[in-house]
C-alpha positions as YAML, in Angstrom:
chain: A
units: angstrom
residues:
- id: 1
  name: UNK
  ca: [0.00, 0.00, 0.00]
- id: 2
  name: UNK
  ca: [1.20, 3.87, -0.83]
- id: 3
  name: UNK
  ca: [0.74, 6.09, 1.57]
- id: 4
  name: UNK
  ca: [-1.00, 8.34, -1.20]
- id: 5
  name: UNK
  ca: [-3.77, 5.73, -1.57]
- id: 6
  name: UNK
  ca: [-4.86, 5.76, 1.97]
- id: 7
  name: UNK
  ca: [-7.37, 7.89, 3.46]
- id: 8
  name: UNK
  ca: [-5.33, 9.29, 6.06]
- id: 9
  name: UNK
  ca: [-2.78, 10.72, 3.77]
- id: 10
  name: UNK
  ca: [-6.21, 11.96, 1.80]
- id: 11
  name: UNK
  ca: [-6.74, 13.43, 5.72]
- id: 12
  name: UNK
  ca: [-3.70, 15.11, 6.10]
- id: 13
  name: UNK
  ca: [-4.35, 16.66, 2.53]
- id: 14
  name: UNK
  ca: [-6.96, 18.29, 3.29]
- id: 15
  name: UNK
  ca: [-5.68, 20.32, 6.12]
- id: 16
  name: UNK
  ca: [-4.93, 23.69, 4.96]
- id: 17
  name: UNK
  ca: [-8.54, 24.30, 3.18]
- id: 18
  name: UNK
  ca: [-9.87, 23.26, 6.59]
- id: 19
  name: UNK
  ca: [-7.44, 25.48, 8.63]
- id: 20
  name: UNK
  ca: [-8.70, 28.06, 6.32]
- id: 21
  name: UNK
  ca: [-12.24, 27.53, 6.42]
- id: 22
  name: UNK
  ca: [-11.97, 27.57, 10.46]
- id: 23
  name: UNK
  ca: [-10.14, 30.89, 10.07]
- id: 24
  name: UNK
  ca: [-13.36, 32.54, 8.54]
- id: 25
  name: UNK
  ca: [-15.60, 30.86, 10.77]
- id: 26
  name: UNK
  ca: [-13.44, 32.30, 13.81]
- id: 27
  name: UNK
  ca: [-15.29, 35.31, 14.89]
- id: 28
  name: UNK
  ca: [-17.61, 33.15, 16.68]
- id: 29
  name: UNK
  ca: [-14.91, 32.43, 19.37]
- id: 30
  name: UNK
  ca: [-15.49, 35.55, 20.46]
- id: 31
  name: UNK
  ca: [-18.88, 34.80, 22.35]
- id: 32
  name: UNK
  ca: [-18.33, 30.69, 22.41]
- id: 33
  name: UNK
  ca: [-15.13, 30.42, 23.91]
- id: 34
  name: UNK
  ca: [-15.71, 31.05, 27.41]
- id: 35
  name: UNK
  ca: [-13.66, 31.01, 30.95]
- id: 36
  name: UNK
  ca: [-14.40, 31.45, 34.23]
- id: 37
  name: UNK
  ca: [-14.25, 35.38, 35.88]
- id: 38
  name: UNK
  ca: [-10.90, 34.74, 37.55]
- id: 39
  name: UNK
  ca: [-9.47, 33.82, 34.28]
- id: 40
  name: UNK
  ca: [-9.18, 30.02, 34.58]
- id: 41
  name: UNK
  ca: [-10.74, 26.80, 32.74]
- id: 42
  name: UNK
  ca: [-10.46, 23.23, 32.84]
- id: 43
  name: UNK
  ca: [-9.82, 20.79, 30.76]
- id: 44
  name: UNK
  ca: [-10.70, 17.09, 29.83]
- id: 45
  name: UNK
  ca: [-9.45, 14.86, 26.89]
- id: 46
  name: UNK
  ca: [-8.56, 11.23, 25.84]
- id: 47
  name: UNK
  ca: [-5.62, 10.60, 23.21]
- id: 48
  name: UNK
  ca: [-5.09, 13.09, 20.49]
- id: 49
  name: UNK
  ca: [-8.19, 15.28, 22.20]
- id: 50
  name: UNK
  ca: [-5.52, 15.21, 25.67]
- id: 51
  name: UNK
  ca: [-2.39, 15.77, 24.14]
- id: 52
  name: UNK
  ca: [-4.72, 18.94, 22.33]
- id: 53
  name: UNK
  ca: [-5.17, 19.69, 25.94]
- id: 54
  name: UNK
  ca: [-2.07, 19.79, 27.09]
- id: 55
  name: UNK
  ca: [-1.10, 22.33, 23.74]
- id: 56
  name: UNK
  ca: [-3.91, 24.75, 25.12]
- id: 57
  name: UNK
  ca: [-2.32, 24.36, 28.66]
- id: 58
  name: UNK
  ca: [1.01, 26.38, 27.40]
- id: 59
  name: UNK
  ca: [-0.64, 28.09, 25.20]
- id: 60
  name: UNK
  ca: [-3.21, 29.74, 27.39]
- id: 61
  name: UNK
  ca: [-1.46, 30.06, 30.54]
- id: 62
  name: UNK
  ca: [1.88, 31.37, 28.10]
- id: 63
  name: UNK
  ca: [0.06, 33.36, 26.36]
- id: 64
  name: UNK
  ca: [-3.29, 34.94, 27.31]
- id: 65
  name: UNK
  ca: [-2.59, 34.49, 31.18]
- id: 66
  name: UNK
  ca: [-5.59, 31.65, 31.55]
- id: 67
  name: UNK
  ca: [-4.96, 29.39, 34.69]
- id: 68
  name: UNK
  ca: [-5.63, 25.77, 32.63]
- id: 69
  name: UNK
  ca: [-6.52, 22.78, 35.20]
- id: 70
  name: UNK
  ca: [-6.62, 19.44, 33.93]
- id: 71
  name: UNK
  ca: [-9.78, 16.90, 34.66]
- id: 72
  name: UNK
  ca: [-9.10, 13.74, 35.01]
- id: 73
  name: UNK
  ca: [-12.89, 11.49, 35.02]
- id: 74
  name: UNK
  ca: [-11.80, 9.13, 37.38]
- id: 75
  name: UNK
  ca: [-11.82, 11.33, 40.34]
- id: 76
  name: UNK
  ca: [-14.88, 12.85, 39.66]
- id: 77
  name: UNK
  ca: [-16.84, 9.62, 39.31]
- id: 78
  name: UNK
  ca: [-15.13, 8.71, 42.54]
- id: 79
  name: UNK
  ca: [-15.47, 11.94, 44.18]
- id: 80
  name: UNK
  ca: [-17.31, 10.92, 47.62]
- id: 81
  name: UNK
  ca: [-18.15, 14.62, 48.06]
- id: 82
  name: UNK
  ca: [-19.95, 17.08, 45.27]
- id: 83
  name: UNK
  ca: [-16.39, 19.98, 44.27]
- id: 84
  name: UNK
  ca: [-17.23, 23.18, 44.10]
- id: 85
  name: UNK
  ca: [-17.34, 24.13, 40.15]
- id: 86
  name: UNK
  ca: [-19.82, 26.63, 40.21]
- id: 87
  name: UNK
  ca: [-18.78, 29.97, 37.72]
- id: 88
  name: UNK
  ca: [-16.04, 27.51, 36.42]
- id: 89
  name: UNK
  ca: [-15.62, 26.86, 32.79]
- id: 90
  name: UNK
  ca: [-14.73, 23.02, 31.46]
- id: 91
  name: UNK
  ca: [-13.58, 22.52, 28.08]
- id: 92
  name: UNK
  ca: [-14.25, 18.85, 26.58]
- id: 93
  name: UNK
  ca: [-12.17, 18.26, 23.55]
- id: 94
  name: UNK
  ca: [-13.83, 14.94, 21.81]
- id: 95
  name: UNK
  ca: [-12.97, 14.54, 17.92]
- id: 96
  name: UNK
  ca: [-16.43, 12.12, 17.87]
- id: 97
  name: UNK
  ca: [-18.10, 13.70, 20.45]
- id: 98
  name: UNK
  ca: [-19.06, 10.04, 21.78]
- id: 99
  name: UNK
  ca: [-16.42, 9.01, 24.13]
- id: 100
  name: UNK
  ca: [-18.74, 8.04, 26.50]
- id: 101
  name: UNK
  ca: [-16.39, 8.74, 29.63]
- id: 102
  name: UNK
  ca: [-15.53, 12.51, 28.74]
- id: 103
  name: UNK
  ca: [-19.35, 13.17, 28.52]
- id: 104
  name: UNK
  ca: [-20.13, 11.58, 31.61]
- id: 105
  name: UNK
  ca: [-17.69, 13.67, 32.77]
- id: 106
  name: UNK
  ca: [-18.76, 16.67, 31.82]
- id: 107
  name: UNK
  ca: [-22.40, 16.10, 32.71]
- id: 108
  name: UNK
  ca: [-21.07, 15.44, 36.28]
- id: 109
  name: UNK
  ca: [-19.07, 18.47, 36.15]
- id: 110
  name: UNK
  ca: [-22.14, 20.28, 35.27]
- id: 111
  name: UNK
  ca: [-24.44, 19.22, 37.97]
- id: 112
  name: UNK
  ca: [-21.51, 21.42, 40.29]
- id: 113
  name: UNK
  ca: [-22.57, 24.38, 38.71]
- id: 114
  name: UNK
  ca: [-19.95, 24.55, 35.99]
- id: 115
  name: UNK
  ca: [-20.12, 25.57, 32.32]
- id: 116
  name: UNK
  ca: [-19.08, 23.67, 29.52]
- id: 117
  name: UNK
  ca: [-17.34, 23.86, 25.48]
- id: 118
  name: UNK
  ca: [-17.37, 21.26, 23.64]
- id: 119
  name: UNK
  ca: [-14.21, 20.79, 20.90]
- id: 120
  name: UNK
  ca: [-15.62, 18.52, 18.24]
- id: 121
  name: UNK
  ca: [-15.06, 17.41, 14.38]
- id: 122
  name: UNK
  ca: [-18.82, 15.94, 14.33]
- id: 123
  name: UNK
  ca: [-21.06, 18.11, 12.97]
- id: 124
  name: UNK
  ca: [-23.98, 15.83, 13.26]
- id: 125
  name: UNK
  ca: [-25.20, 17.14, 16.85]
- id: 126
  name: UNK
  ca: [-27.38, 13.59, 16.35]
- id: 127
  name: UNK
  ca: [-24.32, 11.66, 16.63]
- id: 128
  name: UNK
  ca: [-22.48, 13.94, 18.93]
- id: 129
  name: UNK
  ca: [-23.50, 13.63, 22.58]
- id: 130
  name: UNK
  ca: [-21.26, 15.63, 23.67]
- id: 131
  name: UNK
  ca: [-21.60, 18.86, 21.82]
- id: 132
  name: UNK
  ca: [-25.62, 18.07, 22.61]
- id: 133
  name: UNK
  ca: [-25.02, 18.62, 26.37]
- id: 134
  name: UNK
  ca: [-22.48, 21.34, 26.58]
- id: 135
  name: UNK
  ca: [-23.56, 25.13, 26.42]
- id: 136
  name: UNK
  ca: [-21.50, 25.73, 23.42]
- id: 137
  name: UNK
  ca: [-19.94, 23.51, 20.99]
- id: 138
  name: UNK
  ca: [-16.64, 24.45, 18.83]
- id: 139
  name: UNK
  ca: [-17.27, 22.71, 15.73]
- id: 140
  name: UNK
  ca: [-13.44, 21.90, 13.89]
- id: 141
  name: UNK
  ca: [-15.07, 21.35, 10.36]
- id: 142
  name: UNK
  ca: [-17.47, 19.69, 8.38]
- id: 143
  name: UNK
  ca: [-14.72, 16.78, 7.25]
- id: 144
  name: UNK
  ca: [-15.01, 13.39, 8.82]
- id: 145
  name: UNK
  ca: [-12.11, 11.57, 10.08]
- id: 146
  name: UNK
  ca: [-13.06, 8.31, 9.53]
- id: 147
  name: UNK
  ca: [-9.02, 6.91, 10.02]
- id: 148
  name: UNK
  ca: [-8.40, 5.46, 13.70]
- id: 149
  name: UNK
  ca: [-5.22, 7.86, 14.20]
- id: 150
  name: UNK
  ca: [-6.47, 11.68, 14.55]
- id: 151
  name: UNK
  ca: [-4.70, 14.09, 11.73]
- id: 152
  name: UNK
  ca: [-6.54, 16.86, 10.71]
- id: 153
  name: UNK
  ca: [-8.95, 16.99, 13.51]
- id: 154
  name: UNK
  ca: [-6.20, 16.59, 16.15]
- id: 155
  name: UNK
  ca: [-4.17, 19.84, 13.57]
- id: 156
  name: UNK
  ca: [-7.54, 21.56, 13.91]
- id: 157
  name: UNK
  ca: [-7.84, 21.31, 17.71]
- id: 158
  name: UNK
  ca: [-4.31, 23.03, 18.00]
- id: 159
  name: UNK
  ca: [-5.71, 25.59, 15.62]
- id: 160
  name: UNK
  ca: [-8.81, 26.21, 18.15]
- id: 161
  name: UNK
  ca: [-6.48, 26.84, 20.65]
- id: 162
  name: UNK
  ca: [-4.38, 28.94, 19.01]
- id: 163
  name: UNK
  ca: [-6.78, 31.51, 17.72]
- id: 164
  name: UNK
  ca: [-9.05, 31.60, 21.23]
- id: 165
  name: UNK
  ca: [-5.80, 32.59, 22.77]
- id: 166
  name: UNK
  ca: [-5.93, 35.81, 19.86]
- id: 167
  name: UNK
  ca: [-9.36, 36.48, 21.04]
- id: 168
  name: UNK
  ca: [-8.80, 36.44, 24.46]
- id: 169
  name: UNK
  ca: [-5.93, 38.18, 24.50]
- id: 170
  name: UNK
  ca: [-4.89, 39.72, 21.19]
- id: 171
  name: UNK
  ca: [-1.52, 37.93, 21.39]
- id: 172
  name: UNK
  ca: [-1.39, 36.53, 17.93]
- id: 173
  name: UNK
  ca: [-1.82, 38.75, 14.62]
- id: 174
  name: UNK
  ca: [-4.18, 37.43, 11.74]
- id: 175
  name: UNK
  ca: [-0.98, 37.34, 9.26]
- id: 176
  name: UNK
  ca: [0.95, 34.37, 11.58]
- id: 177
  name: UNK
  ca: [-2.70, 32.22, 10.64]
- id: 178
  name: UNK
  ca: [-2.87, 33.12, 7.18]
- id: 179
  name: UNK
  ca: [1.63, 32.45, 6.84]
- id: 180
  name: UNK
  ca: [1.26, 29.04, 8.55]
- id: 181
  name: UNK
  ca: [-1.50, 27.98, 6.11]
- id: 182
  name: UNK
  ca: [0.60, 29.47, 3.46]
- id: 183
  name: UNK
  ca: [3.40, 26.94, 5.07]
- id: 184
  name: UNK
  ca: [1.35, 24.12, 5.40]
- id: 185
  name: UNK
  ca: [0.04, 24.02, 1.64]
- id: 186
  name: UNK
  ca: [3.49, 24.85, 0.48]
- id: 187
  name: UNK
  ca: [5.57, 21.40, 2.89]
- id: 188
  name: UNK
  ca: [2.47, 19.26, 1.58]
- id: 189
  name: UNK
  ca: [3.21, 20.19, -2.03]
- id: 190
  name: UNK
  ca: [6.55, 19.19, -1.50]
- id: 191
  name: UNK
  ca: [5.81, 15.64, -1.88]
- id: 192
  name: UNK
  ca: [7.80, 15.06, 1.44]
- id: 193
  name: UNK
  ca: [9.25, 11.20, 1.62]
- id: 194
  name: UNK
  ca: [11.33, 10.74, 4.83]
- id: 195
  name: UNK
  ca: [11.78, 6.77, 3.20]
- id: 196
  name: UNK
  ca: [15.11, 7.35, 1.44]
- id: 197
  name: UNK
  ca: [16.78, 9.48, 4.06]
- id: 198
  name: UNK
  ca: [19.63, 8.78, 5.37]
- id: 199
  name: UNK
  ca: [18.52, 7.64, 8.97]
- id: 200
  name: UNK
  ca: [15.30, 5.79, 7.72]
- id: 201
  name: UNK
  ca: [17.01, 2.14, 8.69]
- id: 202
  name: UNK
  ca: [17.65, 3.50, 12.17]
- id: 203
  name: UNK
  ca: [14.01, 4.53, 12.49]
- id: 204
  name: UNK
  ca: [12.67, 1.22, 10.90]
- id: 205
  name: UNK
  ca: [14.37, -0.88, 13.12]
- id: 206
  name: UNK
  ca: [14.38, 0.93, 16.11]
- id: 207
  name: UNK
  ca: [13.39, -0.85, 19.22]
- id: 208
  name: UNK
  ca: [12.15, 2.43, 21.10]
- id: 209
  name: UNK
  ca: [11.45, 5.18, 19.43]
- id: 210
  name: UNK
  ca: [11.43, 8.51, 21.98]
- id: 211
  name: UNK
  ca: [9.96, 12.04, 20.98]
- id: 212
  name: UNK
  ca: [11.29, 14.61, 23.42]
- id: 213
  name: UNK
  ca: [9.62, 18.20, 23.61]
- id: 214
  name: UNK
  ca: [9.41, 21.11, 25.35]
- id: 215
  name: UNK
  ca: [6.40, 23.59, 26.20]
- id: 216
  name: UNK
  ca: [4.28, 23.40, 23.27]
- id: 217
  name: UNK
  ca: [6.22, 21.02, 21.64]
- id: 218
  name: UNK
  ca: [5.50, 18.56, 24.51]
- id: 219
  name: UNK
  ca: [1.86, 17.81, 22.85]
- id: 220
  name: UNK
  ca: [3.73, 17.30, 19.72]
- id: 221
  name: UNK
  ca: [6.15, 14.75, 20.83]
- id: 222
  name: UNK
  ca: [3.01, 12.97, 22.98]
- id: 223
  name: UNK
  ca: [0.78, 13.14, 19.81]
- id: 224
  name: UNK
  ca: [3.83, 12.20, 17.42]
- id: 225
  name: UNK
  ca: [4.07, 8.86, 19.25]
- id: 226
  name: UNK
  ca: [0.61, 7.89, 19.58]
- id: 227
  name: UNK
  ca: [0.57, 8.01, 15.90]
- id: 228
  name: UNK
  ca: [3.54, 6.31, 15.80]
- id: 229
  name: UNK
  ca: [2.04, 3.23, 17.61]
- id: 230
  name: UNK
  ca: [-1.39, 3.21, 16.21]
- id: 231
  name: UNK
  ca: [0.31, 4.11, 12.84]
- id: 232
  name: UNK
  ca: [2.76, 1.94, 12.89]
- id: 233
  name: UNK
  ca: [3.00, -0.66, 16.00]
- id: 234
  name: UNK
  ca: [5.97, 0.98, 17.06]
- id: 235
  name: UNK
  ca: [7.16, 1.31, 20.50]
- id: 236
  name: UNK
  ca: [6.76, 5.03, 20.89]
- id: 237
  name: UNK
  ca: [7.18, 6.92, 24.06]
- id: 238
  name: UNK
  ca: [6.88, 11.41, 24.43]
- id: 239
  name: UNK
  ca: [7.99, 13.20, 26.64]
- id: 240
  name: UNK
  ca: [8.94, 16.67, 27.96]
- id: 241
  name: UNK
  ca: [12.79, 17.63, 28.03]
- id: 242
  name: UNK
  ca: [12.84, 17.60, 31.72]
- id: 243
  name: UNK
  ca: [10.96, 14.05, 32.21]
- id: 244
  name: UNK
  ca: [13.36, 12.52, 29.48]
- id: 245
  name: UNK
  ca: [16.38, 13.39, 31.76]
- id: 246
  name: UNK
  ca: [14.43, 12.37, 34.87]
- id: 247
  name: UNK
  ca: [15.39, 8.96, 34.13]
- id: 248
  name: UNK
  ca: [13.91, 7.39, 30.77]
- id: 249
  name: UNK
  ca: [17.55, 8.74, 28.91]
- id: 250
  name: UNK
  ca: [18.96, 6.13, 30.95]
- id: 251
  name: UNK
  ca: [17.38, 3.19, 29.24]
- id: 252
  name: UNK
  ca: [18.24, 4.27, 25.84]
- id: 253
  name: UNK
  ca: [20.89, 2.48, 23.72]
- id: 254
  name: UNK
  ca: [22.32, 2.82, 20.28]
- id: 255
  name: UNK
  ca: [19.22, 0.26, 18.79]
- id: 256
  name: UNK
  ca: [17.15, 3.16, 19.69]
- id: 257
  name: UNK
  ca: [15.87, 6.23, 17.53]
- id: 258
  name: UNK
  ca: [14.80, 9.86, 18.70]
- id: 259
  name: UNK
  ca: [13.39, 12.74, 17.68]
- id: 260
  name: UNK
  ca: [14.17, 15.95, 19.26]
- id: 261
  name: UNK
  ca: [11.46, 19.04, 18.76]
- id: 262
  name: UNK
  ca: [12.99, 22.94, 18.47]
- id: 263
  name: UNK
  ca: [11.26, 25.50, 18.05]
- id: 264
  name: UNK
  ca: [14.38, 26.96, 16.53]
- id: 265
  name: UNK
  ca: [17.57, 25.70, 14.64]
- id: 266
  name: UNK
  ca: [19.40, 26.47, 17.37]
- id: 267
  name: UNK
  ca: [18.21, 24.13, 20.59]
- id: 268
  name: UNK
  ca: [17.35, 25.65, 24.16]
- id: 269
  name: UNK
  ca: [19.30, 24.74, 26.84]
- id: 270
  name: UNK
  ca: [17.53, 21.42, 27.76]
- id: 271
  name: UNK
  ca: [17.11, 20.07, 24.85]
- id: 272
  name: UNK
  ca: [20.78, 20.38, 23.96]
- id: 273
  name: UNK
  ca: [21.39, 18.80, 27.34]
- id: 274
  name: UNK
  ca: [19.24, 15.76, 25.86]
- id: 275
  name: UNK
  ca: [21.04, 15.79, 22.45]
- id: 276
  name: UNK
  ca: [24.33, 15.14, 24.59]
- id: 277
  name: UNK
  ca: [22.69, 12.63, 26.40]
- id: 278
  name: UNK
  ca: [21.66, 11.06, 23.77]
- id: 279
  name: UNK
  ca: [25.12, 11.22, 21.83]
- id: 280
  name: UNK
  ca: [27.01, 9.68, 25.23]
- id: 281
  name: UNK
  ca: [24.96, 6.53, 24.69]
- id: 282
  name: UNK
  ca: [25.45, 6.58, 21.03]
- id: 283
  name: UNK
  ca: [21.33, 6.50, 20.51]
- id: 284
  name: UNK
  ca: [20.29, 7.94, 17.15]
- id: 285
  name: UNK
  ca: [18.62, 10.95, 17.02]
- id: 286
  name: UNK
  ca: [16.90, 13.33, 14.50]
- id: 287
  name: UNK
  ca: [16.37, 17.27, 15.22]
- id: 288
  name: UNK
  ca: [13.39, 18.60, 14.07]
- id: 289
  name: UNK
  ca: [13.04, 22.04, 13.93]
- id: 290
  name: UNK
  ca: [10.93, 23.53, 10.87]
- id: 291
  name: UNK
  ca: [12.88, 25.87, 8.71]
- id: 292
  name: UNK
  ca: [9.89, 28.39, 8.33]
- id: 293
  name: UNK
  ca: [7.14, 29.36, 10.38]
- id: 294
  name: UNK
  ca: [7.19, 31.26, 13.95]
- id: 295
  name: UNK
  ca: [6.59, 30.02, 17.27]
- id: 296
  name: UNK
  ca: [4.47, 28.54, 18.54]
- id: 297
  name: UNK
  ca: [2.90, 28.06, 14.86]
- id: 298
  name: UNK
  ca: [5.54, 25.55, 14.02]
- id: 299
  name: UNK
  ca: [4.43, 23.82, 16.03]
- id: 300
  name: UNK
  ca: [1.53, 22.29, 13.17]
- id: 301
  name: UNK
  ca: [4.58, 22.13, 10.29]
- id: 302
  name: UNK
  ca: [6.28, 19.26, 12.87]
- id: 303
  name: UNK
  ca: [3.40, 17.79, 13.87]
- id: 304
  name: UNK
  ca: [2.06, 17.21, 9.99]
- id: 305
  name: UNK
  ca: [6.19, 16.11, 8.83]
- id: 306
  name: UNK
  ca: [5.57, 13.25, 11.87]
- id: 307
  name: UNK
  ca: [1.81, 12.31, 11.42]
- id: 308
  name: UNK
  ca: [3.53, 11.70, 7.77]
- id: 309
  name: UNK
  ca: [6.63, 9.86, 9.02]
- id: 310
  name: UNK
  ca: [4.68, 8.00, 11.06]
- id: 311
  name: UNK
  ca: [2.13, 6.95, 7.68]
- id: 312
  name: UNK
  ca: [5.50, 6.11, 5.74]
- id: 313
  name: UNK
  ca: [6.54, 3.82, 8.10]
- id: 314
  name: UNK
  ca: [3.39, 1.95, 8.55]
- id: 315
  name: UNK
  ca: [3.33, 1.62, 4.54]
- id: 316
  name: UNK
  ca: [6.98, 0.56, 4.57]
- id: 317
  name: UNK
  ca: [5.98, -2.41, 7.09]
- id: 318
  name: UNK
  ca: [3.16, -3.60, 4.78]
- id: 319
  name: UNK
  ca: [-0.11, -2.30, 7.47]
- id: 320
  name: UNK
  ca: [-2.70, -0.59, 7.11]
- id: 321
  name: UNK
  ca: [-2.88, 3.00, 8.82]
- id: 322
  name: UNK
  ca: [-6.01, 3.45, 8.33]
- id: 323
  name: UNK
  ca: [-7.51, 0.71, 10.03]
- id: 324
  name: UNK
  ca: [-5.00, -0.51, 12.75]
- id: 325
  name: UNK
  ca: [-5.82, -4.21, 13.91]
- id: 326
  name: UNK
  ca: [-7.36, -3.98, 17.23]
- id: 327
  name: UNK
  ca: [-7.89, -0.54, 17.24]
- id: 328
  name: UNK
  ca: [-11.34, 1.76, 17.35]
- id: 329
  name: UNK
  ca: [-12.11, 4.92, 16.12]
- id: 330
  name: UNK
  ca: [-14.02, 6.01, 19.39]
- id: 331
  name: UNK
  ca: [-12.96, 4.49, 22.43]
- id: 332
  name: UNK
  ca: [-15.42, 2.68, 24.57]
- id: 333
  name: UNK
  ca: [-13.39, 3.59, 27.95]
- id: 334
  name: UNK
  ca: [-16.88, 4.02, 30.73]
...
């Protein structure tokens, strides 16, 4: 199979009409994308929809000076007494809309007193519980993922975040959306092929393959794995600079692979401390850093060149990408 004839790389394709079309349909932000008085929301997510959470986490509280506060279900269903969430704000980022946990969830959350967004791809509100029960629902576009591993919804949900941050707090200019489309379009045209590059055997047959990130880029590495194992059955780990060196460096050996996220060509501080690491144990590694683009908008140009990596490789190991044995499109996790 070539990874032009599968409906993920048809996916990824699409993205910068549907980054586009978001754009003009992002004045509604203005009234949907609430937060709580004090400047604070939480947030709830499973797979691609929580590593999108963790994105709007450095992005809001780096940027527009929102406190984010992550929800995780299994403490509220277990809370023994009701929290105090009146005049709070939850956001619920679902690419379905049906994971029946995360609206559960929410609908608890709700009974405290708190508001809710939903952050969907289903424009169906018949099919999408969640968006049915929240008090407003952030619809990502009117293109259906039907491929297990997220690409252009999980691109979209970064996108979300990105331009509520402008309308809360005018930190972004219009021109850094419309250039990173511009970006996009242009890498995508490119007919990028990572298969005859020089470190493609050391990828192939790595044993562990590690994505280290920092602030933003920390979603990117966690969401560049996950793709990497639905993808391609790869054992795929993310992680943040500071976690990698907290121990998981150790177990890395030269039958390994990496990839190390900069925003920049030149790498901060910890991540150079990991590329050393790295190079002491003789484990390959492979900087990423996009040639074009600002930060944190880069951000999307790495995230597409892995989601693509990551289809390559699946292709070059004979499976199917779209439809990973033993794997769901929605998650039955409640």
């Amino acid at each position: 199979m070539k990874p032009s004839d599968t409906l993920t790389y048809k996916d990824i394709m699409e993205i910068p009409a549907l980054l586009e079309d978001f754009s003009r349909r992002a004045s509604a932000l203005k009234a949907g994308a609430l937060r709580s008085k004090d400047r604070a929301v939480y947030l709830v997510g499973r797979g691609s929809s929580g590593n999108a959470t963790l994105f709007a986490k450095y992005i809001w509280e780096g940027y527009s000076g929102v406190i984010t506060n992550f929800i995780h279900p299994h403490s509220i269903f277990e809370a023994r007494v009701p929290l105090r969430f009146r005049d709070q704000v939850v956001w619920a980022f679902s690419q379905s809309g049906r994971s029946p946990d995360v609206a559960a969830c929410v609908k608890k959350l709700m009974g405290w007193g708190a508001k809710s967004v939903a952050v969907t791809n289903e424009a169906d509100l018949r099919n999408n519980p969640l968006a049915r029960l929240a008090d407003t629902h952030i619809l990502l576009s009117g293109s259906k993922e039907v491929p297990v591993a997220a690409t252009k919804s999980f691109i979209l949900q970064l996108w979300a975040v990105l331009w509520t941050a402008r309308y809360w707090s005018g930190c972004f200019r219009a021109k850094e959306f419309s250039g990173t489309v511009s970006l996009i379009r242009e890498f995508l045209a490119s007919g990028f092929d990572p298969s005859g590059a020089g470190f493609w055997p050391g990828l192939r047959n790595a044993g562990v393959i590690g994505f280290v990130g920092r602030g933003p880029y920390n979603a990117v590495a966690d969401d560049s794995a996950l793709k990497f194992r639905e993808m391609a059955k790869a054992h795929a780990l993310g992680y943040s600079a500071a976690e990698f060196l907290h121990g998981p460096v150790g177990a890395y050996t030269s039958k390994d692979f990496v990839f190390l996220f900069s925003p920049s060509r030149e790498l901060p501080e910890d991540m150079e401390k990991v590329r050393l690491a790295l190079k002491e144990r003789k484990t390959p590694y492979r900087v990423i850093a996009p040639a074009k683009g600002k930060f944190p908008f880069n951000c999307l140009l790495a995230d597409i060149e892995m989601k693509l990596t990551a289809l390559h490789l699946a292709a070059d190991k004979g499976l199917n990408p779209d439809n990973p044995k033993g794997l769901k499109k929605v998650t039955l996790t409640f």
